[in-house]
N, C-alpha and C positions, 0 to 999 in steps of 0.2 A: 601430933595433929590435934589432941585434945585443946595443949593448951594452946593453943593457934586461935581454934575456934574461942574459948573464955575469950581470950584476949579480944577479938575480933564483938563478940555477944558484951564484952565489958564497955569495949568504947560506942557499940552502938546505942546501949544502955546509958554512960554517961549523956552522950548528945541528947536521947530523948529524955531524961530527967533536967537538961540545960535549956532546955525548949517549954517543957511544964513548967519549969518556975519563971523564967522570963515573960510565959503569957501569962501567971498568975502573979504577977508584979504588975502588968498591967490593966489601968480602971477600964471593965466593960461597958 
């Protein structure tokens, strides 16, 4: 179950680090 959860906290982490940098690619 543990590694379920990493897993699951790993890719919601990738997404939101794929999100930060694509809006900080962007000129505000």
């Amino acid at each position: 179950m543990d590694i379920f959860v990493s897993l699951v906290n790993g890719k919601i982490f990738q997404e939101w680090v794929g999100e930060a940098m694509l809006a900080a690619n962007q000129p505000q």
